[in-house]
N, C-alpha and C positions, 0 to 999 in steps of 0.2 A: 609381239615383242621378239619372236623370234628371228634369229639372225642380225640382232643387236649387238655388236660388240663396242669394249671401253675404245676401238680405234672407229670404228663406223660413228659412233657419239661425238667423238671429238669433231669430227672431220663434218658431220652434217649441221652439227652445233656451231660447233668455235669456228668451222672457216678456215681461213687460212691464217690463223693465227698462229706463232711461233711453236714449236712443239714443246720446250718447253713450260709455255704460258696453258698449254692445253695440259699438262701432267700436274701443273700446279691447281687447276680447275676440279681436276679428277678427284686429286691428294684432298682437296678441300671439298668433295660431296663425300667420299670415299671413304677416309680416313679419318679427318677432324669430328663428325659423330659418335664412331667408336673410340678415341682418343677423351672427348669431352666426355662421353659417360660414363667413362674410368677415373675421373679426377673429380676434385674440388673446384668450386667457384674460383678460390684462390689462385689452385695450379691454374687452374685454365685460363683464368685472367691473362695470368704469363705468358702462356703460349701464345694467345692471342698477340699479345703486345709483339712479342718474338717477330710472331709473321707479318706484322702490321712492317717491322723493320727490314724484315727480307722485301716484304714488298717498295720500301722504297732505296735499301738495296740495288732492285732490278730496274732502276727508272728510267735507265737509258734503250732496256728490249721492252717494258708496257707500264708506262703511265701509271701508276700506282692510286689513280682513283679507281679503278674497278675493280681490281683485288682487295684493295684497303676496304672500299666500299664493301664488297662482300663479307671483308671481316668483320665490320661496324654491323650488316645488318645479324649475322650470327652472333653476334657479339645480345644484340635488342631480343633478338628471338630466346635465346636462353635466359634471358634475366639477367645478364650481366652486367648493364647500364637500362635504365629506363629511359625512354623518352624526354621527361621530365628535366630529368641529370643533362641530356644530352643540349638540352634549349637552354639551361642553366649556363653551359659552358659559355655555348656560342652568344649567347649574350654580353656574356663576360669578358669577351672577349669582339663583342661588337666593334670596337672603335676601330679595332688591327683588320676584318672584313672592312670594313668601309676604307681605310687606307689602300687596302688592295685591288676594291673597285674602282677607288676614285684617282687616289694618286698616281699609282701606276701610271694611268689612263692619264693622266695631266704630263707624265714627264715623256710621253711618246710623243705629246707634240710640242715638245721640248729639244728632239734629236738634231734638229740643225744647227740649232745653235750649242749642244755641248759636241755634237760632232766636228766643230768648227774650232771651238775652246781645245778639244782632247790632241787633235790633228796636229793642231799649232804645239801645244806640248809633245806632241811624243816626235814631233819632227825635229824641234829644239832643242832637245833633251838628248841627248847621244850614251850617256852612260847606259845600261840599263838596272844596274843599281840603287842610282840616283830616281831614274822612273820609279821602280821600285815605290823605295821610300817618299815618292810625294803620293803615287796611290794608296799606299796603307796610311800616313800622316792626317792627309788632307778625309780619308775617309773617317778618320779616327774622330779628327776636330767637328764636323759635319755630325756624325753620330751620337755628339757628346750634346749636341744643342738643334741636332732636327729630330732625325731618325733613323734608325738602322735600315728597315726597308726601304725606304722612301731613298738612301743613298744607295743601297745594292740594285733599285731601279733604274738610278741613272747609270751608275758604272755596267749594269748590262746592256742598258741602249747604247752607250760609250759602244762596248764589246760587240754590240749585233751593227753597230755604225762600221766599224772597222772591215768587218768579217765581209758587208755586204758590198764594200768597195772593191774589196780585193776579191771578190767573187765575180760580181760581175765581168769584172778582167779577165779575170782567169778563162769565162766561161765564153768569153768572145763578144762580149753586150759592151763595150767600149762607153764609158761617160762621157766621151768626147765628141765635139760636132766638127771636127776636122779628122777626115780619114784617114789623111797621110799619118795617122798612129795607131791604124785601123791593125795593124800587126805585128806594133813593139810587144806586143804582152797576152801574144796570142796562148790559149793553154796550152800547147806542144811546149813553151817556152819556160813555164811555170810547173818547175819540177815536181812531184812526189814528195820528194825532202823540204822544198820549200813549204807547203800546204801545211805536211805535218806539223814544221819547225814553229811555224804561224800560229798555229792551235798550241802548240807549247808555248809559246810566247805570254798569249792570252792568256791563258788557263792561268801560269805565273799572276800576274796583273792583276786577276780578278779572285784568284785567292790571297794575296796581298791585303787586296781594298776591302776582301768580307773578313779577315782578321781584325784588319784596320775599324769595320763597323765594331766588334765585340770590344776592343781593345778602347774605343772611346763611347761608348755603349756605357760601360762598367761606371761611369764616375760622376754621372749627373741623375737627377732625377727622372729626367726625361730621355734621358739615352736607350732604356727600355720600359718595357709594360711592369715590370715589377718592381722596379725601381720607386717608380710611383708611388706603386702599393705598397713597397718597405717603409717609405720617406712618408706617408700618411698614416700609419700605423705606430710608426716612432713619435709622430709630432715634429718629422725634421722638414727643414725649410732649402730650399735651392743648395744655398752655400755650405749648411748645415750638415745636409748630404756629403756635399763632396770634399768638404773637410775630414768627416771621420770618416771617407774611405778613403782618402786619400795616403793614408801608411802602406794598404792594399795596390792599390790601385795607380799612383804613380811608380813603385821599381817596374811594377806588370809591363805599364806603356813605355817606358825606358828598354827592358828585355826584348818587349815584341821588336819594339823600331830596328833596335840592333839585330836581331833573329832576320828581323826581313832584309837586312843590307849581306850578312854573314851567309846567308842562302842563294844569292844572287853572286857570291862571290866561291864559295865552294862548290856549287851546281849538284846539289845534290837533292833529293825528295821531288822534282821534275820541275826545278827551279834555274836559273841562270842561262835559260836558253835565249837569244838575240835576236831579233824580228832579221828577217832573212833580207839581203840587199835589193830581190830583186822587188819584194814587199814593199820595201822603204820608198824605193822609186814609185812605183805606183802611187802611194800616198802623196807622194809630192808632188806626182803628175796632176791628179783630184785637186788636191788643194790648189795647185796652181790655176787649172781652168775651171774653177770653181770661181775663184778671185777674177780673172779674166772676164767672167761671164755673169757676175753678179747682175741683175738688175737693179733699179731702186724698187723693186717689189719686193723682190730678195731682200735687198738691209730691210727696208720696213719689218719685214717678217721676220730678220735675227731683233730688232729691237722690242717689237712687239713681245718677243719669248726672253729679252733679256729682263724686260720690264717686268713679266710676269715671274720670273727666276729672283727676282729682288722680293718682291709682294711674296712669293712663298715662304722665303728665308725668313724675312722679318714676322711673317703671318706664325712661323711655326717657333722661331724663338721665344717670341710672346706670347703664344699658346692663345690665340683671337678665337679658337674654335677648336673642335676635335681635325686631328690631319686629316682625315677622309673629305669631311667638310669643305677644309683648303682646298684638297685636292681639285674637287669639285668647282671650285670657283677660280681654278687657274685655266680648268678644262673649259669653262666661259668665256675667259676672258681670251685666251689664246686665239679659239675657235672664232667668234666674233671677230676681233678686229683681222683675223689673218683671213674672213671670209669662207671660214669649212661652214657652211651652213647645211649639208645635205646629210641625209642619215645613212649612209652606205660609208660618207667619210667619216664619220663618226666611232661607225662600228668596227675598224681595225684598231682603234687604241686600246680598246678594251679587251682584243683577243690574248694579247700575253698574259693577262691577271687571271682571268674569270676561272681557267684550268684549276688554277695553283686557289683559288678562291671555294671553288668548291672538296678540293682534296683539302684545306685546310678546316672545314666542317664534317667533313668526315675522320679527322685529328683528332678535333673534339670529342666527337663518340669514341672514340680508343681512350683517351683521356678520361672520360665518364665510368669505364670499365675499369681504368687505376682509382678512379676517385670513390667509388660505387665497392671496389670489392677491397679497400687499403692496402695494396699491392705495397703503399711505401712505408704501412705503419711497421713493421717490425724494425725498420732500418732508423725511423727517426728513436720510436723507444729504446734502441738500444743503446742510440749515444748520449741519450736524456741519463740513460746509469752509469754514464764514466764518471768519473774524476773531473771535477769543475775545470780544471786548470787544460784539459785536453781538449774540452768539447770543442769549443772553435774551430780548433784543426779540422775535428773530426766531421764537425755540421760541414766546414768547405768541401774538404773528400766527398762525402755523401751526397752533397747536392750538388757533386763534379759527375758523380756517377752516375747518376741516377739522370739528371739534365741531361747526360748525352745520351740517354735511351729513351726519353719522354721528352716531357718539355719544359724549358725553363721556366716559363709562366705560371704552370702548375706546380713543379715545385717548391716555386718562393713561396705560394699562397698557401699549398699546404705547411711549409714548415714554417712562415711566421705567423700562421694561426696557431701553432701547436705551443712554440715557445712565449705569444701571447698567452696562451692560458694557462701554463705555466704561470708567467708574470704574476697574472689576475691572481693566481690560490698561492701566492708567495712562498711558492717552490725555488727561486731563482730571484738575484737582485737586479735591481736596475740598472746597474751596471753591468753584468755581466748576459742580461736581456739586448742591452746595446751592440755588445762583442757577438752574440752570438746573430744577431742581426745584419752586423757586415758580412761574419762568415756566411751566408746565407744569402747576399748580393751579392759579391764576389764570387762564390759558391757555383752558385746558377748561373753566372757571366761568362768564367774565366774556363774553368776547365772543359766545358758543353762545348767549347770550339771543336773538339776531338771530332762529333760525326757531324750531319747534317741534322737530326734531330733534335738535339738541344737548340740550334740558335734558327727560327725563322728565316734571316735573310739567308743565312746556308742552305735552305729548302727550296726556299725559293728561288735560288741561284742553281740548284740542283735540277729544279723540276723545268726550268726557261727556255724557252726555245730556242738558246744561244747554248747550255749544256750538250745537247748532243752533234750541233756544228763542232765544238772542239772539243768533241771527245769527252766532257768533264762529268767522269760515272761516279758513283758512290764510293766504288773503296779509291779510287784515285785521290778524291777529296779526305776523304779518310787517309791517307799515304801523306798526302802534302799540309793537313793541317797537323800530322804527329808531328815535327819536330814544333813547332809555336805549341802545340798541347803538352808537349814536355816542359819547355824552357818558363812558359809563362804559369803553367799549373804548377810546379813548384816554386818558384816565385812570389805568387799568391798565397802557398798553405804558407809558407818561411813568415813572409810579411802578416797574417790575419794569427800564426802560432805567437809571433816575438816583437813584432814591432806595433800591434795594437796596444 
């Protein structure tokens, strides 16, 4: 061992990993041992959790399953979560894996045809405010009666359709089979400012559209995973649901819509920026010799995917299976008649998910460490001792808080098991069991927009292959969803304190 040092270690170990990532390796053989044997299960819980969020924090310099990872397994080795706990989760949350494996994988070979749909809109559409508000609206409506992921997948392949048009250009790979255009759009031509402006463009757009999922996410049963599990735990039914949050839940979608047009108009939080002219051109040069050059193999295979775009809609309105399932059988149907029969075409739909699939299993086990050591019990018994007439409020706060540092899914499940048992030993009425039950969908909905960790497709948008082509890092997200984390989180406590 001699002649060992913490820089010889890094360098023969890690590689050429960043040197940061190699001091955060160190800090965690290093430090986190004598820090955990100085503390409580409790404290430590914490910290864990802490770095679990520095690490996806950092997700634009390393991928946050190997770090996360590593905390998950320190997390098993101390006793902090067992095994057990940890399969309990992931199970729990089986349908949202299978969504990720399956659906995803269905809407990539779904890109021509919404890259065709999007083109056509953002080419006709000249406001960029007006765009705006049909990507948050339209995302809003969609989320309210499919899914939040299953939308933030298509508006990412929307965004990786765009990104890869105007790249190829840029980079001299011309889409065109007439060369006389062989150096309208050479990169010499394609400023520095344009690139950037382009990425701010997007970035607008596609935090828009992942507001727009929470924002119509909040008011159906099906809009998220907990929703469900409030609406079957009450005994509420579709409508039932979205009547009594509807006091909640429609100012919220009224606020956000205008939030999203008011940002586009003041340009402020990295909002209002305009797809650059020489961008616009391009697109319309694509789409034109795209149109120019369709074959009838070509339509066959936009109808073939529009067909399958209808089958998924109605398949997931009507809930015909678990979404994964769908998924699954749009990825049949599409591949079949469009003839991808070989498994090498197979295996690039599935490379977007499977990352964000496995880092979302390793969520769980951080999750098993809140659940395993009650990281949240102090915060719900303390609102269980207010003053009846505040609690609402305070369940919304609380599970505003707490959902943007964890997960929304876990928090519903903890806090409407807790005020269910309440219920049960007639601590609290049935009515005010109900109130405190919106507080607590709204709750976990509305304010967890603030980071990426409360709401799923934030992460998932976060973690995409499309986040680090334009730039889109964690406090960035964090920056552009505060001013909708202000306007619509008090909106929500105002409407769940006075108008329930």
């Amino acid at each position: 061992m001699r002649g060992v040092s913490i820089s010889s270690f890094t360098q023969n170990f890690l590689g050429h990993a960043p040197d940061w990532y190699k001091m955060t390796i160190v800090g965690f053989l290093l430090i986190n041992p004598l820090l955990l044997a100085a503390t409580n299960p409790f404290i430590t819980g914490w910290v864990i959790v802490l770095q679990f969020i520095f690490t996806l924090a950092m997700a634009l310099k390393c991928y946050p399953l190997q770090p996360g990872g590593l905390l998950a397994f320190e997390a098993v080795l101390l006793g902090l979560a067992g095994p057990d706990t940890i399969r309990d989760e992931i199970f729990g949350n089986f349908q949202v894996i299978l969504l990720l494996m399956f659906m995803v994988a269905g809407v990539y070979f779904m890109k021509e045809l919404l890259l065709f749909i999007f083109t056509k809109i953002l080419l006709r559409v000249k406001s960029k405010a007006l765009l705006s508000f049909l990507f948050c609206i339209v995302s809003a409506v969609l989320s309210a009666f499919l899914d939040a992921l299953t939308v933030t997948a298509v508006v990412i392949s929307v965004g990786v359709g765009f990104y890869s048009v105007y790249h190829r250009v840029a980079s001299g790979k011309q889409f065109f089979d007439d060369h006389e255009h062989s150096e309208d759009h050479s990169i010499q031509e394609l400023h520095r400012e344009d690139l950037d402006q382009f990425r701010g463009f997007l970035r607008s757009l596609l935090m828009h559209a992942a507001v727009g999922t929470a924002l119509g996410g909040v008011c159906t049963t099906v809009g998220e995973p907990q929703n469900l599990l409030i609406a079957t735990t009450m005994g509420w039914e579709f409508m039932d649901f979205f009547y009594r949050m509807a006091p909640v839940t429609m100012p919220v979608l009224v606020v956000g819509l205008i939030t999203c047009v008011a940002l586009e108009h003041i340009k402020k939080f990295g909002y209002g920026l305009e797809i650059p002219v020489k961008v616009r051109e391009i697109l319309q040069d694509f789409d034109q010799h795209e149109a120019d050059h369709r074959t009838g193999r070509d339509q066959a295979r936009l109808v073939t995917q529009a067909v399958a775009a209808i089958f998924l809609v109605f398949a997931l309105a009507y809930h015909v299976a678990e979404v994964g399932i769908i998924g699954l059988s749009i990825i049949v149907i599409q591949t079949a008649f469009n003839g991808v029969v070989e498994e090498h075409q197979l295996g690039h739909a599935f490379e977007e998910a499977m990352p964000f699939t496995a880092l979302l299993v390793v969520f769980f086990g951080i999750v098993a460490v809140i659940h395993e050591q009650h990281l949240f019990s102090p915060v719900i018994n303390y609102v269980l001792t207010l003053p009846t007439e505040i609690q609402p409020g305070m369940f919304y706060i609380a599970n505003g808080v707490l959902s943007a540092i964890s997960d929304n899914v876990f928090v519903a499940t903890v806090y409407i098991g807790e005020i269910a048992s309440a219920f049960e030993s007639a601590a609290i009425s049935r009515e005010h069991y109900e109130l405190l039950a919106v507080a607590i969908n709204t709750g976990t909905n509305i304010p967890s927009v603030a980071t990426p960790n409360g709401q799923a497709a934030f992460l998932f948008l976060l973690t995409s292959s499309l986040a680090p082509l334009i730039r889109l890092s964690y406090m960035r997200m964090v920056i552009m969803a505060a001013p909708y984390t202000v306007v619509m989180g008090i909106t929500g406590w105002l409407g769940v304190q006075y108008l329930l």
